[in-house]
PyMOL Python script that loads the backbone (N, CA, C, O; Angstrom):
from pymol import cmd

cmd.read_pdbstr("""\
ATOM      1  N   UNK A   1      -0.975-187.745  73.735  1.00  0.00           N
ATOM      2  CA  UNK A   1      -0.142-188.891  73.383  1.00  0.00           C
ATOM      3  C   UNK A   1       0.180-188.839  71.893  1.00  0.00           C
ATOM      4  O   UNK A   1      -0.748-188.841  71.085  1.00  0.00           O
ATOM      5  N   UNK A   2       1.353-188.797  71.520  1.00  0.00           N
ATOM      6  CA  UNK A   2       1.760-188.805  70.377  1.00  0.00           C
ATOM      7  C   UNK A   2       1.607-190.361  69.200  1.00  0.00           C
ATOM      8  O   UNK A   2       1.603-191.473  69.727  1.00  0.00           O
ATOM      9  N   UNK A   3       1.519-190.259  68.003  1.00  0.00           N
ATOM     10  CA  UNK A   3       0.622-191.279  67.360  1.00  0.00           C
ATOM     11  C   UNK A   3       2.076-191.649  66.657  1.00  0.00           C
ATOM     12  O   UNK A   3       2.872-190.716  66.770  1.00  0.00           O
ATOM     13  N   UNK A   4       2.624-192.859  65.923  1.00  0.00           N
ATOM     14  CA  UNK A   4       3.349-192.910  65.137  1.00  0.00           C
ATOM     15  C   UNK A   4       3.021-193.041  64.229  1.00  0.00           C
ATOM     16  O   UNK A   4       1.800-193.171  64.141  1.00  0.00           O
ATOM     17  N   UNK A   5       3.893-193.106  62.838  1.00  0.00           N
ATOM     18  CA  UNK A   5       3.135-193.527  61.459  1.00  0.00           C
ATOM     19  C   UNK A   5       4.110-193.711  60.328  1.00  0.00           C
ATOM     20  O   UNK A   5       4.868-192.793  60.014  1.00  0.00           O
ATOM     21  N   UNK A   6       4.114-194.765  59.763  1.00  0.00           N
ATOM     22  CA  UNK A   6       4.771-195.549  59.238  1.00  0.00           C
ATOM     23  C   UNK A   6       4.737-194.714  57.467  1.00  0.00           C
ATOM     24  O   UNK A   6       3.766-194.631  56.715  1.00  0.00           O
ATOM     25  N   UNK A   7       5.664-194.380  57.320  1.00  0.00           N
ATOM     26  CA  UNK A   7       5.676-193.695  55.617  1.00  0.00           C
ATOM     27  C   UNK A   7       6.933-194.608  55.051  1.00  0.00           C
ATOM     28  O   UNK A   7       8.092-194.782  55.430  1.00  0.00           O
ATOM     29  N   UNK A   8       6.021-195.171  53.807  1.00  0.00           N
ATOM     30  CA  UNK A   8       6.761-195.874  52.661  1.00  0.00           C
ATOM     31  C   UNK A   8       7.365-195.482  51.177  1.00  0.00           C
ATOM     32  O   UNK A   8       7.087-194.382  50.700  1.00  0.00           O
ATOM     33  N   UNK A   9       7.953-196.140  50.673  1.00  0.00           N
ATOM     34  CA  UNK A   9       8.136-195.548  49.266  1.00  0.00           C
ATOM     35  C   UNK A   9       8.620-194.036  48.844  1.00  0.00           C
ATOM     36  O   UNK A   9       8.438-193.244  47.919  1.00  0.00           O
ATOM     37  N   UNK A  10       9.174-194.095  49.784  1.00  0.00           N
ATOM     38  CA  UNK A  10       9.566-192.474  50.111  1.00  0.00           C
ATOM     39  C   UNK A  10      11.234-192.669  48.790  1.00  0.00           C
ATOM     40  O   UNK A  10      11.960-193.652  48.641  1.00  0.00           O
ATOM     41  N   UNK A  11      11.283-191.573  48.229  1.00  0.00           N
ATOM     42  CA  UNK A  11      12.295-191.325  47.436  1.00  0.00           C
ATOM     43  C   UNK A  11      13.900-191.441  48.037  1.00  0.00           C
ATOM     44  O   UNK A  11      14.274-190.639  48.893  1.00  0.00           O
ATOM     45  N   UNK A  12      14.631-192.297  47.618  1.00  0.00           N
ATOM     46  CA  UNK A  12      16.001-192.051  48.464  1.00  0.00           C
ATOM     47  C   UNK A  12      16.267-190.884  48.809  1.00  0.00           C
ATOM     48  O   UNK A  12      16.818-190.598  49.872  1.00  0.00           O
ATOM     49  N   UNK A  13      15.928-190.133  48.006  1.00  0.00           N
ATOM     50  CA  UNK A  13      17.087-188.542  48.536  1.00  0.00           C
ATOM     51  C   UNK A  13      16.030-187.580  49.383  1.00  0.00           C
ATOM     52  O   UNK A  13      16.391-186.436  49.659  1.00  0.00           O
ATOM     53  N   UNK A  14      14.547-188.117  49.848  1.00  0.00           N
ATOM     54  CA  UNK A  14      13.954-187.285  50.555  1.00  0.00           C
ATOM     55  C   UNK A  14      14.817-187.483  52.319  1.00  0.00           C
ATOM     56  O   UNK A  14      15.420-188.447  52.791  1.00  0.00           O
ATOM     57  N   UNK A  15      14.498-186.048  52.925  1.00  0.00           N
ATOM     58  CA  UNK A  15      15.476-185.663  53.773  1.00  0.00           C
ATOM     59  C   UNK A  15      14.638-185.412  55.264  1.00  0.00           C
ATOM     60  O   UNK A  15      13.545-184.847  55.235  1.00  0.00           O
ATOM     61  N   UNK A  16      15.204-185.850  56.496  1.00  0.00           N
ATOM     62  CA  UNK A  16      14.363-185.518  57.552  1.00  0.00           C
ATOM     63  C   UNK A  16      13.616-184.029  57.585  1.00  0.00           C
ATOM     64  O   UNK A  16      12.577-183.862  58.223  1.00  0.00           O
ATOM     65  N   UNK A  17      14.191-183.079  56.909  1.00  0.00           N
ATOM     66  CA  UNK A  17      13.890-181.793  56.888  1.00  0.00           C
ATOM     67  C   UNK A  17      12.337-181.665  56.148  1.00  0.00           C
ATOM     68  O   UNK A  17      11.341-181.059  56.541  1.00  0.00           O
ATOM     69  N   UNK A  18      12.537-182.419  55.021  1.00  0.00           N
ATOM     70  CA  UNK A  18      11.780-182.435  53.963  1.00  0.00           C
ATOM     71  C   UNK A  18      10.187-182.873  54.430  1.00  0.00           C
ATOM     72  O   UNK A  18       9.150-182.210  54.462  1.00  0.00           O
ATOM     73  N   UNK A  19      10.453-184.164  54.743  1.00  0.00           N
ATOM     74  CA  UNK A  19       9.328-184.918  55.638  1.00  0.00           C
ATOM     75  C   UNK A  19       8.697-184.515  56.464  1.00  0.00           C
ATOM     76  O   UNK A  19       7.478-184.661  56.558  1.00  0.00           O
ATOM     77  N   UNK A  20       9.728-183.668  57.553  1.00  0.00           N
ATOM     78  CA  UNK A  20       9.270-182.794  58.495  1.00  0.00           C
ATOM     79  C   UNK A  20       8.284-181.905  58.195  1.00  0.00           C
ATOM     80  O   UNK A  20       7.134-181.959  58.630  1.00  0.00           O
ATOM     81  N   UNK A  21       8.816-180.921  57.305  1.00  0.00           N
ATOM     82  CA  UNK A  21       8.024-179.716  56.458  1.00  0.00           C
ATOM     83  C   UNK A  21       6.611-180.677  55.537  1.00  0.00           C
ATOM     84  O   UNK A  21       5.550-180.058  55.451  1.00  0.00           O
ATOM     85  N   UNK A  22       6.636-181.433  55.205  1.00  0.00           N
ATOM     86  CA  UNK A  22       5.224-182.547  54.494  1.00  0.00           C
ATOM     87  C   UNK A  22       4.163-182.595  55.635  1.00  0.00           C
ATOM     88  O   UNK A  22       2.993-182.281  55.420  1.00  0.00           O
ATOM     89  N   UNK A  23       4.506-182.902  56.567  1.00  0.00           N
ATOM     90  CA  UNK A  23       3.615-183.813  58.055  1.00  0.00           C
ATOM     91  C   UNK A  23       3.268-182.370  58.703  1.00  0.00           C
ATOM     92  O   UNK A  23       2.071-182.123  58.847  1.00  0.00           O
ATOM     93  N   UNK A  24       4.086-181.527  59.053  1.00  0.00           N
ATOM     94  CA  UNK A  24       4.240-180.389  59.833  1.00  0.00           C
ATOM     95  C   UNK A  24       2.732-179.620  59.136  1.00  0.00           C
ATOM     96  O   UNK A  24       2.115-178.847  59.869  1.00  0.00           O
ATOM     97  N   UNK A  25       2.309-179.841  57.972  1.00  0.00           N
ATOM     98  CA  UNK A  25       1.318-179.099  57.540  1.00  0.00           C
ATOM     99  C   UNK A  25       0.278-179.276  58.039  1.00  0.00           C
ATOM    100  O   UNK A  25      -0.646-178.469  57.945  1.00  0.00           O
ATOM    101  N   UNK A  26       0.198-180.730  58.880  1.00  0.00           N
ATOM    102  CA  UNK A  26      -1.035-181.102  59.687  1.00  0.00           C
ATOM    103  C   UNK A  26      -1.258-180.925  61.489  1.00  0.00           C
ATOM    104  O   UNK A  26      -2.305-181.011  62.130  1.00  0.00           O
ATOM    105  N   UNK A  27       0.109-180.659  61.959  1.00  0.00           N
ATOM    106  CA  UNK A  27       0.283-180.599  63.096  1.00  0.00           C
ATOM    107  C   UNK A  27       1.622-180.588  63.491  1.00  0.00           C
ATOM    108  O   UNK A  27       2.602-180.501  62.751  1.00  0.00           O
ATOM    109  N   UNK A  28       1.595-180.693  64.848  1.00  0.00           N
ATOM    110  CA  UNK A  28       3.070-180.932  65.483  1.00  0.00           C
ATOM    111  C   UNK A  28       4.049-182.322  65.125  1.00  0.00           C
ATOM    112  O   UNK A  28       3.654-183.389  65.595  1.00  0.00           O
ATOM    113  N   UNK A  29       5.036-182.321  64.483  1.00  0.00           N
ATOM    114  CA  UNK A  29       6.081-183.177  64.466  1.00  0.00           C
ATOM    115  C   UNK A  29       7.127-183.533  65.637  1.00  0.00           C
ATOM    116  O   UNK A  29       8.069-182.872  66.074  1.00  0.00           O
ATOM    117  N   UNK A  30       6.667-184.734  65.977  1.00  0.00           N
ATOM    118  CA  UNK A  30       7.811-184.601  67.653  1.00  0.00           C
ATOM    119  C   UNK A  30       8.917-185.153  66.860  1.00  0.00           C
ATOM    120  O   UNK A  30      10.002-184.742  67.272  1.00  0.00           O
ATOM    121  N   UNK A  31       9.006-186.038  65.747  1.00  0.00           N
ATOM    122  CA  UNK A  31      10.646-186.485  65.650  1.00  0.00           C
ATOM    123  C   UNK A  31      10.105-187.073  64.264  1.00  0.00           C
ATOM    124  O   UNK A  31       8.921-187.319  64.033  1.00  0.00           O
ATOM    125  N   UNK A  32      11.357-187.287  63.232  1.00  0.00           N
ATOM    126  CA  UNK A  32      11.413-188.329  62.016  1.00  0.00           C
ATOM    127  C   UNK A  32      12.673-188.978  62.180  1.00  0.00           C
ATOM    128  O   UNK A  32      13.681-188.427  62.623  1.00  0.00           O
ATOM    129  N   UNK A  33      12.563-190.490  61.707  1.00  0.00           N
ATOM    130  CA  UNK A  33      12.911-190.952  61.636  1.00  0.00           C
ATOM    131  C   UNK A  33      12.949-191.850  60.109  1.00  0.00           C
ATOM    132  O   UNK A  33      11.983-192.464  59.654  1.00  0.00           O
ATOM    133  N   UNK A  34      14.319-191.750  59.465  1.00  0.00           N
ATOM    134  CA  UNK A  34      14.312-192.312  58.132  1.00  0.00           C
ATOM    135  C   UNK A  34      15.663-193.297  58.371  1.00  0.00           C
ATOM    136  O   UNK A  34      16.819-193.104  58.748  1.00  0.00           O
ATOM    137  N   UNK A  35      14.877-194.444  57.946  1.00  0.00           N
ATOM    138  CA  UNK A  35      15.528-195.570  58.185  1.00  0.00           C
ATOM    139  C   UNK A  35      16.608-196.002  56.779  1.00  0.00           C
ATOM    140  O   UNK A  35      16.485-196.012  55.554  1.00  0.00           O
ATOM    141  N   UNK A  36      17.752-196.353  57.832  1.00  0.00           N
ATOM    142  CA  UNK A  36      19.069-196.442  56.522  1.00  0.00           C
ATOM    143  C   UNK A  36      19.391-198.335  56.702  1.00  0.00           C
ATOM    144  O   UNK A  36      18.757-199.076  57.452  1.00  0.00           O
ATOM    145  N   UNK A  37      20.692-198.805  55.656  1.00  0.00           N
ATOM    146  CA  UNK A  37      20.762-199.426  55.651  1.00  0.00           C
ATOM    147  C   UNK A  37      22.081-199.758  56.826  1.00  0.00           C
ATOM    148  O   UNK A  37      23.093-199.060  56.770  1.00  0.00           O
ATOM    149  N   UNK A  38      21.980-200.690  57.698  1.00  0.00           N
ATOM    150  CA  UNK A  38      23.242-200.577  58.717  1.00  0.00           C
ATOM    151  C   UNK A  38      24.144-201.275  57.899  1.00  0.00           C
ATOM    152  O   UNK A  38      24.210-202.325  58.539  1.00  0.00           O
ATOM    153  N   UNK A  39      25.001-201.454  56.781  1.00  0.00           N
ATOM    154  CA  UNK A  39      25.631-202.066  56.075  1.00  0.00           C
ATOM    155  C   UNK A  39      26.396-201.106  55.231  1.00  0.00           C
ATOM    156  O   UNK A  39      27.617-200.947  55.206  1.00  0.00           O
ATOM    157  N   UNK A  40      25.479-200.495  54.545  1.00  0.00           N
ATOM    158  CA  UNK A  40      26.126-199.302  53.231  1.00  0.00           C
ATOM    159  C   UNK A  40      25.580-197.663  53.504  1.00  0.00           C
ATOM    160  O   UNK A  40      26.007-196.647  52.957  1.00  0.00           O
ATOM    161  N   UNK A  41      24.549-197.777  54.486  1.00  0.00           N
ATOM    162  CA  UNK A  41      24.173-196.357  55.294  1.00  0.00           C
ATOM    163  C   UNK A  41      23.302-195.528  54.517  1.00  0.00           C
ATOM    164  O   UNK A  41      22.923-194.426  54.912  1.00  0.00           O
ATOM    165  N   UNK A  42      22.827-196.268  52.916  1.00  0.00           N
ATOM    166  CA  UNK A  42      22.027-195.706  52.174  1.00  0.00           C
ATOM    167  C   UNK A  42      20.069-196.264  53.176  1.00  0.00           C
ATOM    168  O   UNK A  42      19.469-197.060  53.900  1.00  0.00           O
ATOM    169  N   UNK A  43      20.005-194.543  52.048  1.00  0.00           N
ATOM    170  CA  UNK A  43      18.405-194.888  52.675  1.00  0.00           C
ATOM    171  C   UNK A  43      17.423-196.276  52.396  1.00  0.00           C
ATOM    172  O   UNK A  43      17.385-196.681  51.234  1.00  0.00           O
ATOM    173  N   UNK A  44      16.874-196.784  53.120  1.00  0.00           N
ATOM    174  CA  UNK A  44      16.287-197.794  52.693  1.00  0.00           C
ATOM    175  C   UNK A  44      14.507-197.917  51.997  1.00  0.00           C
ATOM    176  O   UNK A  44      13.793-198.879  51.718  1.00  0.00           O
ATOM    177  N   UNK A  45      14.289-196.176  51.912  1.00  0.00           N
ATOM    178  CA  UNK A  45      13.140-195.930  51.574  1.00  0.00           C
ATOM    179  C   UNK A  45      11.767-196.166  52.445  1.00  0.00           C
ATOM    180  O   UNK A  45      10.721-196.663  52.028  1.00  0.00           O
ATOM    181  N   UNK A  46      11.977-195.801  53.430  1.00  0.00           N
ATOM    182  CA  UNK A  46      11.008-195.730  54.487  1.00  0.00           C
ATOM    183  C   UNK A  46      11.056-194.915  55.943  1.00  0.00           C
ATOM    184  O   UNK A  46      12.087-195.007  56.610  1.00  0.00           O
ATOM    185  N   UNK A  47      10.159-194.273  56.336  1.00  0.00           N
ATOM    186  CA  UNK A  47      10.389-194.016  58.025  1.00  0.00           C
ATOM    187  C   UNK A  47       9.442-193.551  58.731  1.00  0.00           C
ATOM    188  O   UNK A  47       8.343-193.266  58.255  1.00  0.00           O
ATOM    189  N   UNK A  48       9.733-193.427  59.877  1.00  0.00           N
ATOM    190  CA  UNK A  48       8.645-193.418  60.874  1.00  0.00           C
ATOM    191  C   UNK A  48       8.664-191.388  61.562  1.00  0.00           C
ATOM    192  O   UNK A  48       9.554-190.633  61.951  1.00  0.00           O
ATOM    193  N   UNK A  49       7.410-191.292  61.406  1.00  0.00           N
ATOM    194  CA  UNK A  49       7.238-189.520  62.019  1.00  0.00           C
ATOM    195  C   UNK A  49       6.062-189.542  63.164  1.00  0.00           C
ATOM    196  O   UNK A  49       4.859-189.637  62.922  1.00  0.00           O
ATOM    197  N   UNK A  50       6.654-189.435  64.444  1.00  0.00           N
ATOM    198  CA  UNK A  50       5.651-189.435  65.272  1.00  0.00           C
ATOM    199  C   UNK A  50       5.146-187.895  65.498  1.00  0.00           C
ATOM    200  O   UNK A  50       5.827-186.877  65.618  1.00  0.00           O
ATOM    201  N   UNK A  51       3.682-188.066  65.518  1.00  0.00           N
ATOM    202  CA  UNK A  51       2.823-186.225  65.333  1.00  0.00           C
ATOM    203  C   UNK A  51       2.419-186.718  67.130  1.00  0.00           C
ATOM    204  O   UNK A  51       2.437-187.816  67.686  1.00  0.00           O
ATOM    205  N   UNK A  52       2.142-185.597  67.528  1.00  0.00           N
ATOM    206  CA  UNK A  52       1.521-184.996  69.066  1.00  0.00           C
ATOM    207  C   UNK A  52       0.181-184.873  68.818  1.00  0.00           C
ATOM    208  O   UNK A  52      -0.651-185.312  69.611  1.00  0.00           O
ATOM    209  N   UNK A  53      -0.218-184.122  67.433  1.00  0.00           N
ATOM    210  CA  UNK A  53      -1.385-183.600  66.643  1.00  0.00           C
ATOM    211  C   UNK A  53      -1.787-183.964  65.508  1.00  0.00           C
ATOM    212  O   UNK A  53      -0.783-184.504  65.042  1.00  0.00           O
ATOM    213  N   UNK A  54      -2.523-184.027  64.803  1.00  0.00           N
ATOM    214  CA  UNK A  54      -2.857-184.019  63.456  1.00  0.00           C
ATOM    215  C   UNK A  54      -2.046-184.908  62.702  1.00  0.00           C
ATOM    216  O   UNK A  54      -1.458-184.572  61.674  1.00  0.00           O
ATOM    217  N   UNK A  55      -2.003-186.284  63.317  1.00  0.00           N
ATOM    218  CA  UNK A  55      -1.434-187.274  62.250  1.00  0.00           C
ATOM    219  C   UNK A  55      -2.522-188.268  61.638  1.00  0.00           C
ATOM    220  O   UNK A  55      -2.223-189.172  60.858  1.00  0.00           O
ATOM    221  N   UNK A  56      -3.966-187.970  62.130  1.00  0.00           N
ATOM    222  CA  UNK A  56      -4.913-188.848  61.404  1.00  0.00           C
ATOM    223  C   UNK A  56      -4.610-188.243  59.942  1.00  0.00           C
ATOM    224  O   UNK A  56      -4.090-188.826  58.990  1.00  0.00           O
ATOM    225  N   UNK A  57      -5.246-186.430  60.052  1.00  0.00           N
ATOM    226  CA  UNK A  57      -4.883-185.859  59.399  1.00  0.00           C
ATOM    227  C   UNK A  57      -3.801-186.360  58.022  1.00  0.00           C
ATOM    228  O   UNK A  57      -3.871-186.855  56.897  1.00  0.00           O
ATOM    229  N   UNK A  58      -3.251-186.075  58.567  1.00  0.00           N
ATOM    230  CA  UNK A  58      -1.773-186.249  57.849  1.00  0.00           C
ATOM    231  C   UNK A  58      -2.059-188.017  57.072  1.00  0.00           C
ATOM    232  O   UNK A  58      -1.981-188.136  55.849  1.00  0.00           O
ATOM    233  N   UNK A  59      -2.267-188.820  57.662  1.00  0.00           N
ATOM    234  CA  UNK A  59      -2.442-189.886  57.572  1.00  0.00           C
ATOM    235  C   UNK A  59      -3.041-190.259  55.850  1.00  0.00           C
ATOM    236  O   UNK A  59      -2.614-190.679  54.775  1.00  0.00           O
ATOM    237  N   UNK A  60      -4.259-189.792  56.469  1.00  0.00           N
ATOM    238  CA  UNK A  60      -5.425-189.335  55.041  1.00  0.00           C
ATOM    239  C   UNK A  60      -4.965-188.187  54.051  1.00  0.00           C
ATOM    240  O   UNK A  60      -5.390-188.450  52.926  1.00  0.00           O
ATOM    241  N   UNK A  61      -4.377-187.226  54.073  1.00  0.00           N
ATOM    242  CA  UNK A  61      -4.485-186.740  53.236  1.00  0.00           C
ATOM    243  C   UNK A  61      -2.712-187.230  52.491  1.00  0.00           C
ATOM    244  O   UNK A  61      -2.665-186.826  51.330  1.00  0.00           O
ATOM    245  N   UNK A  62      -1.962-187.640  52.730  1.00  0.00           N
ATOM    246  CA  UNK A  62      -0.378-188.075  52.488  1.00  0.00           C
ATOM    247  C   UNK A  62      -0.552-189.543  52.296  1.00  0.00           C
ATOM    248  O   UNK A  62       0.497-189.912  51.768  1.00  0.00           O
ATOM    249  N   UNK A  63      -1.250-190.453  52.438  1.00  0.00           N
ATOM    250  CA  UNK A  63      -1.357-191.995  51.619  1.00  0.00           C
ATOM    251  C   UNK A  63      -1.879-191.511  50.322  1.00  0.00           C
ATOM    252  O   UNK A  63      -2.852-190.800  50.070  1.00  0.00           O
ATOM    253  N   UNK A  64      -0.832-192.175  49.421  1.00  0.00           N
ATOM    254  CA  UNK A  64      -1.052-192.282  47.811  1.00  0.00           C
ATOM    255  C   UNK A  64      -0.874-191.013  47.089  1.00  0.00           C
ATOM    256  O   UNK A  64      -1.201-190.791  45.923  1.00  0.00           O
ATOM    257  N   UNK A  65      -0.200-190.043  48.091  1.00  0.00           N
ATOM    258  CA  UNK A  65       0.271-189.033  47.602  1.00  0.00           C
ATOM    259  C   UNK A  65       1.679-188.887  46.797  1.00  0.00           C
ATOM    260  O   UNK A  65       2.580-189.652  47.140  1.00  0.00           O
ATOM    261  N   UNK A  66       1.941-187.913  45.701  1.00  0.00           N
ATOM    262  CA  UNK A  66       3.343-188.129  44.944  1.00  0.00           C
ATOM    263  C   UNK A  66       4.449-187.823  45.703  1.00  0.00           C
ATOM    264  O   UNK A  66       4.161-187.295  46.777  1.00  0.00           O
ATOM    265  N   UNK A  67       5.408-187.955  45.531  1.00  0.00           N
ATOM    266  CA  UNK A  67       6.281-187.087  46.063  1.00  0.00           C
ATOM    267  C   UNK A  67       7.752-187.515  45.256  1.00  0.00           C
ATOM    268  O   UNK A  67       8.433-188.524  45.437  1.00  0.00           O
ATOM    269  N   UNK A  68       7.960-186.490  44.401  1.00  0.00           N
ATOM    270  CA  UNK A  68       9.097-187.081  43.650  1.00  0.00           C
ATOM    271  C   UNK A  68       9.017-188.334  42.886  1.00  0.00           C
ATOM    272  O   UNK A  68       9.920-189.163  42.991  1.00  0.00           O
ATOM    273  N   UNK A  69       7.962-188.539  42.098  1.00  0.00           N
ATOM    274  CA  UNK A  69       7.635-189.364  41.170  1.00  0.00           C
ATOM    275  C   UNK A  69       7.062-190.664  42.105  1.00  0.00           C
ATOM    276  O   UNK A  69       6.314-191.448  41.520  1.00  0.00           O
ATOM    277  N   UNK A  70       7.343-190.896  43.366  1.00  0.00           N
ATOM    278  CA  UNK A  70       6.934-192.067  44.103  1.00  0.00           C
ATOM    279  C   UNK A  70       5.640-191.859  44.987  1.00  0.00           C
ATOM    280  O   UNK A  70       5.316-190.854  45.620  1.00  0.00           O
ATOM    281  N   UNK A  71       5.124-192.811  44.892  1.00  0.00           N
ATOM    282  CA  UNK A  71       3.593-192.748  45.548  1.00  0.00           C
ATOM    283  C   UNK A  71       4.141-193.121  47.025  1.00  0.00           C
ATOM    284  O   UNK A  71       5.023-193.964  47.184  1.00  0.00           O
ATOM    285  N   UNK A  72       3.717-192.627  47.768  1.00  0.00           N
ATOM    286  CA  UNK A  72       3.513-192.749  49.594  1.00  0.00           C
ATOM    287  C   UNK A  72       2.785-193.889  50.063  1.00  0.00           C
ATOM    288  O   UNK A  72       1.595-193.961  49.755  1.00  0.00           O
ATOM    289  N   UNK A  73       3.196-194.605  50.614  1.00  0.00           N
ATOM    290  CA  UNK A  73       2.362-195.136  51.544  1.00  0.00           C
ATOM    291  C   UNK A  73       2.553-194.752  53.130  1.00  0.00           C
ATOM    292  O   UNK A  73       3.426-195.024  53.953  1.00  0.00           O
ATOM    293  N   UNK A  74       1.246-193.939  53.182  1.00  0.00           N
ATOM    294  CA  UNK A  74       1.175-193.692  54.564  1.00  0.00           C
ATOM    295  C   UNK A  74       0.307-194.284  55.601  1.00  0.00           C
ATOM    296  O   UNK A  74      -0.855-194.416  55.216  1.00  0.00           O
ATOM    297  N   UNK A  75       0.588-194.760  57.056  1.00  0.00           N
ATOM    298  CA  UNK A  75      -0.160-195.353  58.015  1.00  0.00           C
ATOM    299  C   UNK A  75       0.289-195.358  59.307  1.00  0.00           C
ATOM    300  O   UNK A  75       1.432-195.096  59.683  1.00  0.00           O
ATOM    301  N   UNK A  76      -0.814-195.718  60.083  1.00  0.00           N
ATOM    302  CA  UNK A  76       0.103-195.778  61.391  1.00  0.00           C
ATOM    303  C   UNK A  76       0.729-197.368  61.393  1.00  0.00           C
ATOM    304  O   UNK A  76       0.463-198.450  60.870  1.00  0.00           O
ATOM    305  N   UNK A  77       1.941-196.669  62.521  1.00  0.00           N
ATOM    306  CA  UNK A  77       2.891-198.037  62.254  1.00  0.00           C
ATOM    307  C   UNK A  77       1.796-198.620  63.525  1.00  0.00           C
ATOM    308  O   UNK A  77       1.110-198.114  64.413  1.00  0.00           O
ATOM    309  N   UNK A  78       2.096-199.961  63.020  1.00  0.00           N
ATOM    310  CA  UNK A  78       1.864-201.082  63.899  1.00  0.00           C
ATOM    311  C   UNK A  78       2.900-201.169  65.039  1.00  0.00           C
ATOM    312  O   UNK A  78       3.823-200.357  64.962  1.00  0.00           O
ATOM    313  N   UNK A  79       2.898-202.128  66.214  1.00  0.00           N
ATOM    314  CA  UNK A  79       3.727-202.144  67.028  1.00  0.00           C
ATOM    315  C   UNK A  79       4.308-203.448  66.739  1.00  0.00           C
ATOM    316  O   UNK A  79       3.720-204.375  66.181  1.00  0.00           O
ATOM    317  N   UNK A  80       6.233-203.448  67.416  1.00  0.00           N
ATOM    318  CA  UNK A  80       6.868-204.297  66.589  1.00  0.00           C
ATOM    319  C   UNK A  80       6.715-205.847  66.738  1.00  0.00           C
ATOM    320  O   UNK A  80       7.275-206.673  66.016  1.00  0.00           O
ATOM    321  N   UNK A  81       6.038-206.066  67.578  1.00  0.00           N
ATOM    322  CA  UNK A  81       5.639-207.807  67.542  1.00  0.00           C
ATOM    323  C   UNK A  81       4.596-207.654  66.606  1.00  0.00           C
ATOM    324  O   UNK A  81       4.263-208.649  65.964  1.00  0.00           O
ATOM    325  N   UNK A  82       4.051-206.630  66.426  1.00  0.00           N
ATOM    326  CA  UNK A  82       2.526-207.054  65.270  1.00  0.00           C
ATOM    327  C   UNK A  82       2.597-206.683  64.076  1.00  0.00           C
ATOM    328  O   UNK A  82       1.688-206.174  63.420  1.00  0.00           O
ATOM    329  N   UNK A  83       4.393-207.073  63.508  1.00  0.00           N
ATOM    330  CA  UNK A  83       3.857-206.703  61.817  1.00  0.00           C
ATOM    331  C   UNK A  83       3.460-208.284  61.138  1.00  0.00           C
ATOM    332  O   UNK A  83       3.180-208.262  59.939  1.00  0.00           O
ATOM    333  N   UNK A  84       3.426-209.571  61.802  1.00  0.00           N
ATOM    334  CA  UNK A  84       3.034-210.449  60.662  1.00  0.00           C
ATOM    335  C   UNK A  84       4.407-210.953  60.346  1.00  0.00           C
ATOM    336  O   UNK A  84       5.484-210.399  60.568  1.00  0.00           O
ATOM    337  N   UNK A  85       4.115-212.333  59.679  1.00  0.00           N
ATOM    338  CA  UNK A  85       5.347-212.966  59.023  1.00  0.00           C
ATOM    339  C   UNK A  85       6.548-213.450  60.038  1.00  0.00           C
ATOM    340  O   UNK A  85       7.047-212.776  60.938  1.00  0.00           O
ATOM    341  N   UNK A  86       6.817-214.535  59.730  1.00  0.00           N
ATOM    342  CA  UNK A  86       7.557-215.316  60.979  1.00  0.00           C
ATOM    343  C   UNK A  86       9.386-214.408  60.011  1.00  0.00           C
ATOM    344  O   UNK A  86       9.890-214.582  58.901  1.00  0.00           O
ATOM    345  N   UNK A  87       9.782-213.474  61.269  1.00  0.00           N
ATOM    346  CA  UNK A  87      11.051-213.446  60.620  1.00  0.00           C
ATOM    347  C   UNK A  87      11.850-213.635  62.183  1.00  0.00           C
ATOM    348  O   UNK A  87      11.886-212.895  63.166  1.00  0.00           O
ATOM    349  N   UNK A  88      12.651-215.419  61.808  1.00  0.00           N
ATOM    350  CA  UNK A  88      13.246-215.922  62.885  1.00  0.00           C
ATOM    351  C   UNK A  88      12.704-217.528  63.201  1.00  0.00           C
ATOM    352  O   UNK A  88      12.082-218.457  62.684  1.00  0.00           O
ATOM    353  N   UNK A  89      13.553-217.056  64.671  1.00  0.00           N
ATOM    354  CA  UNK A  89      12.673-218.136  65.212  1.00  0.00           C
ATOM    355  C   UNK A  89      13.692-219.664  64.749  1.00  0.00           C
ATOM    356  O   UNK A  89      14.869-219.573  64.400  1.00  0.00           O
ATOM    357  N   UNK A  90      12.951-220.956  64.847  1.00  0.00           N
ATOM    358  CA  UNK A  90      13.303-222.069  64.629  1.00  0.00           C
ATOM    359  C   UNK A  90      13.951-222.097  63.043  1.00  0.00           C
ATOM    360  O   UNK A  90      13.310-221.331  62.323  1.00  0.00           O
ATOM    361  N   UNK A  91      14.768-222.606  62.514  1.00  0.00           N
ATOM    362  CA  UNK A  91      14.867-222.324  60.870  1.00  0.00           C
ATOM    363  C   UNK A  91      15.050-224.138  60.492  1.00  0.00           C
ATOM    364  O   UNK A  91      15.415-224.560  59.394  1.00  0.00           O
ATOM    365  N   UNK A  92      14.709-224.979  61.653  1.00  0.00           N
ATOM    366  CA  UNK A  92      14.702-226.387  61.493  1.00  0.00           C
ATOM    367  C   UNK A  92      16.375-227.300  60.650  1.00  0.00           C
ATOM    368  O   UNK A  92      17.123-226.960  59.734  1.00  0.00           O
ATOM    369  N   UNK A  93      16.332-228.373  61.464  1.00  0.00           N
ATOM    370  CA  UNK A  93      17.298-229.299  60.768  1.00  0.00           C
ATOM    371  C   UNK A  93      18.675-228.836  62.190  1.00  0.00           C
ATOM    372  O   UNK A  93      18.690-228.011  63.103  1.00  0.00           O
ATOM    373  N   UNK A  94      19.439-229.658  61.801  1.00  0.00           N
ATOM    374  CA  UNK A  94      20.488-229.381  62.656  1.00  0.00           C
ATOM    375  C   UNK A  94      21.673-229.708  61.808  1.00  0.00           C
ATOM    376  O   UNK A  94      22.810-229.576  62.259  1.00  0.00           O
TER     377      UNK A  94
END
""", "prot")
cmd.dss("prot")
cmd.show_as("cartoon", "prot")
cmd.util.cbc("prot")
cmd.orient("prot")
């Protein structure tokens, strides 16, 4: 079963290729995903790389790592009802 994992702070101009080749050092890469803005299509500095293998790995040794002057935050992603923070919902008043 493949693990997902949530990478932050990632440099605008880093590239699915790039990421790929970072993670790939720990195991199998089934897919990346780098999330843009649906508005202006620029990167929004974050994305998701699901491993088959070796993403604890990856996990631990790529949190707080450099990469192009920006520190990483790496983790597994949470699932999407469980990140926290009410975004929605009632916004009150009529």
């Amino acid at each position: 079963m493949s693990k997902k994992i949530y990478v932050g702070n990632l440099p605008f101009s880093a590239t699915e290729d790039e990421i790929r080749g970072l993670f790939g050092e720990f195991g199998t890469v089934d897919s990346v995903a780098l999330i843009t803005d649906r508005d202006t299509g620029r990167p929004r500095g974050f994305g998701f790389v699901e491993m088959e293998n070796g993403a604890d790995e990856a996990i631990q040794a790529l949190h707080q790592k450099d990469m192009d002057g920006r520190t990483l935050n790496v983790n597994e992603a949470r699932p999407r009802g469980d990140r926290g923070g009410d975004r929605g919902g009632s916004r009150g008043g009529w």
